[in-house]
C-alpha positions, -999 to +999 in steps of 0.1 A: -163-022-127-177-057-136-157-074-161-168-105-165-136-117-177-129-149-180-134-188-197-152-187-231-179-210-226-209-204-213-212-197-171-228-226-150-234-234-117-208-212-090-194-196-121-228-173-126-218-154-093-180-149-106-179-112-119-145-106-123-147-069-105-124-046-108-120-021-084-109+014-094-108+000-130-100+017-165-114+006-202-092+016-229-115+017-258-097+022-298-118+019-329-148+008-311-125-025-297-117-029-265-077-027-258-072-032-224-090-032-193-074-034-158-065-007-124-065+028-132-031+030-119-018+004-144-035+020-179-030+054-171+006+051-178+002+031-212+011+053-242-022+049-258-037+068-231-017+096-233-045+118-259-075+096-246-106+113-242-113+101-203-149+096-195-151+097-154-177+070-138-168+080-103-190+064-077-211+046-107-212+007-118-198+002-151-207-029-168-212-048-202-244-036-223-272-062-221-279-090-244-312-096-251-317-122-268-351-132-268-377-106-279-407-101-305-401-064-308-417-067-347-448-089-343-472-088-335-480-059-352-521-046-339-535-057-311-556-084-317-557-118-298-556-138-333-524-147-350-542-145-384-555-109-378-517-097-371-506-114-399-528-100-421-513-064-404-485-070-411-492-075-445-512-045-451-481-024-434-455-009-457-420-018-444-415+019-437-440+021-407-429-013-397-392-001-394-402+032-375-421+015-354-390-010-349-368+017-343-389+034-319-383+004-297-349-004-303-339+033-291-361+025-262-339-007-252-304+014-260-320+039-235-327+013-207-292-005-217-294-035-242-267-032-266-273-067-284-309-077-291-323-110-307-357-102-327-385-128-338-408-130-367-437-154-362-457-152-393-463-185-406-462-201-435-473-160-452-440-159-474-452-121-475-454-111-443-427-125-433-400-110-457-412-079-447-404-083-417-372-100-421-362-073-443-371-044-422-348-063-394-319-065-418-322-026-425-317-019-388-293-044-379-267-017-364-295+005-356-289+020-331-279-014-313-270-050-329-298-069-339-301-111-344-330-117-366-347-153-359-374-168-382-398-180-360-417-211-373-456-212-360-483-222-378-516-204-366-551-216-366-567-251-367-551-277-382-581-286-412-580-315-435-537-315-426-531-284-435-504-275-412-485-311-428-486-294-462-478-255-451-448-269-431-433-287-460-432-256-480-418-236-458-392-268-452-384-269-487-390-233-502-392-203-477-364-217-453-337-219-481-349-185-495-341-167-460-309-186-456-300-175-493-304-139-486-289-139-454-320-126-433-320-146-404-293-160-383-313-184-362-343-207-369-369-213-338-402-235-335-429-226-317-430-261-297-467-280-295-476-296-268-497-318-289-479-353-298-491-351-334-468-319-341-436-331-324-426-348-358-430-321-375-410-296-348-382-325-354-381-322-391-379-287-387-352-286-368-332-313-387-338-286-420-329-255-403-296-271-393-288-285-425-295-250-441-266-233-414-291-221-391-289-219-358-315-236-337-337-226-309-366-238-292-396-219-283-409-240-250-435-225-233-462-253-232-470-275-204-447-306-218-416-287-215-396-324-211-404-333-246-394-299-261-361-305-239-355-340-248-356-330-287-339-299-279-309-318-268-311-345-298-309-316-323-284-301-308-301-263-305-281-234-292-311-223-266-345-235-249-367-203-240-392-200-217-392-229-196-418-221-172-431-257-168-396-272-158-396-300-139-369-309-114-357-336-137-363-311-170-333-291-148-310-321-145-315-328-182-305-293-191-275-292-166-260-325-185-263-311-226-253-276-243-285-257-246-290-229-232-317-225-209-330-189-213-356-175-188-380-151-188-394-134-159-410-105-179-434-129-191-442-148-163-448-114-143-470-100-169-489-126-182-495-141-146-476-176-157-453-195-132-419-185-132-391-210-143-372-227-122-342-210-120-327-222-090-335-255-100-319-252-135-287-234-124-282-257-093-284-287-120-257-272-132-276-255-169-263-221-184-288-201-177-294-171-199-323-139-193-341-124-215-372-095-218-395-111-243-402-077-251-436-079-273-455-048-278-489-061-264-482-094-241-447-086-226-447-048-228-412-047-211-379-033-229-361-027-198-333-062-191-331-039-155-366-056-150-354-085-156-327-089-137-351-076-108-379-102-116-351-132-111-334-118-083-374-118-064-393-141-080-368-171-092-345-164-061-314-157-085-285-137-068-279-104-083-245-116-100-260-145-117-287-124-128-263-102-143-243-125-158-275-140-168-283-112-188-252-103-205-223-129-205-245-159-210-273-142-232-242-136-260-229-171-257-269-180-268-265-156-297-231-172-305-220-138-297-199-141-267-163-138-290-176-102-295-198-090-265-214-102-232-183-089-209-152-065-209-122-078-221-090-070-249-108-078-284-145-072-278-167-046-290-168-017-260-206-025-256-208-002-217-226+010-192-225+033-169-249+030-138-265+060-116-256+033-083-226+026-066-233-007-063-240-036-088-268-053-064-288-019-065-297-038-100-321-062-083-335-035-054-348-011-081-376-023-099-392+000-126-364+026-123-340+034-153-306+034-138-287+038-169-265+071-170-247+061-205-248+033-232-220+035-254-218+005-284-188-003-297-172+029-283-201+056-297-222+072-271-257+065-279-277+071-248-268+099-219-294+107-195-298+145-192-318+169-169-348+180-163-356+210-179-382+230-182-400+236-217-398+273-230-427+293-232-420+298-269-427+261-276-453+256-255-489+260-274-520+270-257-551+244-255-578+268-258 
């Protein structure tokens, strides 16, 4: 059993491989809480066991649930290149398709494991689109898995006559004190620029967004990752995504300051981009976090298995940092990791239970769904089953 038990801030450096594994271990669960975790031997004889239900994970890995916590599992919404068309889908969606369609994925993601998800918007300045969005994500916040709604702050198109100066402004001092008001996002994350001319504007968002209680993120996938970096760290922000254009000195920034650097190789892989630096990063001595970046048409990934796999090949992460990567690390991004990320007295029982015997069959398997059960906070949501044949009587002929 992987624990991950241990300090409270985020892993770094040596402390990524430390998995705290238990060997013949025992979870007792209560209420959906964690009570105790420890040798078989040692909770078998505590009274609270005594009319447990015992689940039996003989000869499998159990683990914590994933924590995903970078993904744009609600938008874009069609399939269009251009930011304007999905807007405008998005508002010509009711918030009832939008939510199944949400759903649809989220139940996807319990299947393959993720227990904790992080979900951006993305449309712009359209105060319509995106409150719809924002309020379908509230609706499923616990449904079927924990869900972080983040307003993502881009501003599509050409920047005509300053156009983007004025939109940003509004949003600054009218749609970003609505969503904190109602309590629809947790997190507020810019789409950084690589143009100079934008970085003032990035900085002004993120010195509102903090003001307002937000938490700040950064959303660096351009070339001139240093800049994003180097604001990142004056701003204080909980996490810097993407990264694939770090440079080695980008790294030794990160490893000095707070942010967390969070990877992802499900991009890179699918959208033929290089892949961050992670040995670079981690060996600077930065918490390092990894993520899916699940989006329906770019990154078309829910699985964090895949993931893990793409670091362990392509970034030349060892399966336990990948792991604790993608679990540990991705809740102390969320400011989660008081509640999930690892197994230990007090946290939700966020589990899984692997078909391998073995926690580095994680990074061998690549496209497989290993998961045998996901339970969140102590409810069984996901157990594989067999296969079975359909009966004739629901079987329909096609001629």
């Amino acid at each position: 059993m992987i624990s991950l038990r241990g300090s409270r801030g985020a892993r770094r450096g040596p402390d990524l491989n430390e998995l705290t594994i238990i060997g013949d271990g025992a979870i007792l669960i209560c209420d959906g809480v964690i009570k105790e975790v420890g040798p078989s031997r040692r909770l078998e004889n505590l009274a609270g066991t005594r009319d447990a239900i015992e689940i039996n994970a003989a000869g499998r890995v159990v683990m914590p649930g994933f924590v995903d916590s970078h993904t744009h599992l609600a938008f874009p919404l069609g399939d269009s290149a251009d930011p304007a068309e999905d807007i405008r889908a998005v508002r010509s969606s009711t918030g009832a398709r939008v939510a199944v369609r949400a759903r649809s994925h989220l139940e996807a993601m319990a299947r393959h494991g993720t227990t904790t998800v992080e979900v951006k918007t993305g449309c712009g300045p359209d105060e319509t689109a995106e409150t719809k969005l924002l309020r379908v994500l509230n609706e499923l916040r616990s449904e079927p898995i924990d869900l972080i709604s983040t307003f993502l702050f881009q501003l599509p198109g050409e920047d005509l006559d300053g156009a983007h100066n004025a939109a940003a402004e509004w949003v600054f001092s009218d749609l970003m004190p609505k969503i904190r008001r109602r309590r629809l996002a947790g997190f507020a994350d810019v789409a950084w620029n690589a143009n100079p001319t934008s970085h003032c504007r990035s900085s002004r968002f993120l010195q509102v967004a903090r003001q307002l209680g937000f938490g700040c993120r950064i959303h660096a996938d351009a070339a001139c990752a240093g800049a994003a970096i180097l604001m990142g760290m004056e701003h204080l922000v909980a996490a810097i995504d993407h990264l694939e254009h770090a440079t080695p000195e980008d790294a030794a920034r990160l490893g000095a300051g707070s942010s967390v650097a969070t990877l992802l190789p499900s991009a890179a892989f699918h959208q033929e981009t290089p892949f961050a630096p992670a040995r670079a990063l981690i060996d600077s001595g930065a918490a390092v976090a990894l993520a899916s970046n699940f989006n329906p048409i770019h990154t078309p990934a829910w699985s964090m298995q895949t993931a893990v796999a793409l670091a362990c090949r392509y970034m030349k992460m060892t399966p336990a940092e990948a792991i604790t990567a993608a679990t540990f690390n991705g809740a102390y991004a969320l400011g989660r990791s008081a509640q999930c990320g690892s197994l230990e007295p007090g946290k939700a029982a966020d589990i899984l239970i692997l078909n391998v015997p073995d926690y580095r069959d994680v990074a061998r398997h690549f496209g497989d769904n290993l998961v045998h059960l996901t339970m969140k906070r102590g409810v069984i949501i996901y157990q594989e089953g067999g296969v079975a044949r359909l009966p004739d009587s629901q079987l329909r002929l096609s001629w």
